[in-house]
C-alpha positions in Angstrom: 0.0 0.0 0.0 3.0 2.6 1.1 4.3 2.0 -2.4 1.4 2.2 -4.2 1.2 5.9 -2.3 4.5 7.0 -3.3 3.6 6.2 -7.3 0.6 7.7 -7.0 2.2 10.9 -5.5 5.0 11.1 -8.4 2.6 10.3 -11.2 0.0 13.4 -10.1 2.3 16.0 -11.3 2.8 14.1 -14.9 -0.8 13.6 -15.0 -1.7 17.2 -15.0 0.8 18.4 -17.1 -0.9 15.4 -20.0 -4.1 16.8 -19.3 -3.2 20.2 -19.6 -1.0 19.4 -22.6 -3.3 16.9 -24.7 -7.2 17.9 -23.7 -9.2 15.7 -21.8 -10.6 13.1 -24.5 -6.9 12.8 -25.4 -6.0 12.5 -22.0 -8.7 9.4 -21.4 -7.4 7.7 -24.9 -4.0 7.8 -23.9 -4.3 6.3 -20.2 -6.9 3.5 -21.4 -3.5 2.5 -23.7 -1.3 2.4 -20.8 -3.9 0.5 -18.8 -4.4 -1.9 -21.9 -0.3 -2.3 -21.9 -0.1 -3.0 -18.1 -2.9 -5.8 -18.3 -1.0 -7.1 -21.9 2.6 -6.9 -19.2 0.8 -9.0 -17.0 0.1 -12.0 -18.9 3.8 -11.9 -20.1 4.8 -12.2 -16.7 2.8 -15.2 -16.1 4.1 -16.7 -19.7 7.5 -15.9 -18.1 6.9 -17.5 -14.9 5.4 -20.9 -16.1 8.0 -21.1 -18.8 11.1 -20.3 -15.7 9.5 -21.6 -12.5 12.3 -20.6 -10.9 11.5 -16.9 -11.8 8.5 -17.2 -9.5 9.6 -15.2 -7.1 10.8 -12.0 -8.7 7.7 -12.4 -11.4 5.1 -12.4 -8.4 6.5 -9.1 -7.7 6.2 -7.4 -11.0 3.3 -8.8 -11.6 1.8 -7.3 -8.2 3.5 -3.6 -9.4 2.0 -4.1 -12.7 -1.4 -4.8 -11.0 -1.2 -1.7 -8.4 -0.3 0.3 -11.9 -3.4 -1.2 -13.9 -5.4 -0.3 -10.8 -4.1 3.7 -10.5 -4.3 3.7 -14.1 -8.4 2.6 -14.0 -8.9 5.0 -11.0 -7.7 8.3 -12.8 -9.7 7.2 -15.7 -12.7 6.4 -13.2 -12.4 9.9 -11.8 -11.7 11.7 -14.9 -14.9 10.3 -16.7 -17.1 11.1 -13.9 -15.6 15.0 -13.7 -16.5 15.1 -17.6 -19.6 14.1 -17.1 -20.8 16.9 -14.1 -19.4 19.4 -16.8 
């Protein structure tokens, strides 16, 4: 949880900056493609780790950051859609 805090605190400042940069429908577009990459990362990890059971360990913990990403990632477009749609 303490790391997913410190992510979320050091992605805030490049998530502005996108929006401010890109407009919000552009904005949405581009963080459904990172989410799409971090669930696409998370099934190579688990090719990875049946193919190199001895990987296990250190694929369990990607796979985890990868999750904790993918679930940041669907909260800011959560948010951002329901923002849009009070305006």
């Amino acid at each position: 949880m303490g790391r997913r805090l410190v992510l979320q605190g050091l992605l805030a400042p490049i998530i502005a900056k996108q929006m401010i940069l890109y407009g919000k429908k552009d904005f949405l577009h581009r963080m459904r493609i990172s989410r799409k990459e971090a669930k696409e990362i998370i099934h190579w990890l688990e090719l990875i780790e049946e193919a190199n059971p001895e990987l296990k360990p250190r694929m369990k913990e990607l796979k985890q950051e990868a999750k904790e990403l993918k679930n940041i990632l669907s909260t800011i477009i959560d948010n951002t859609e329901k923002k849009n749609k009070k305006v």
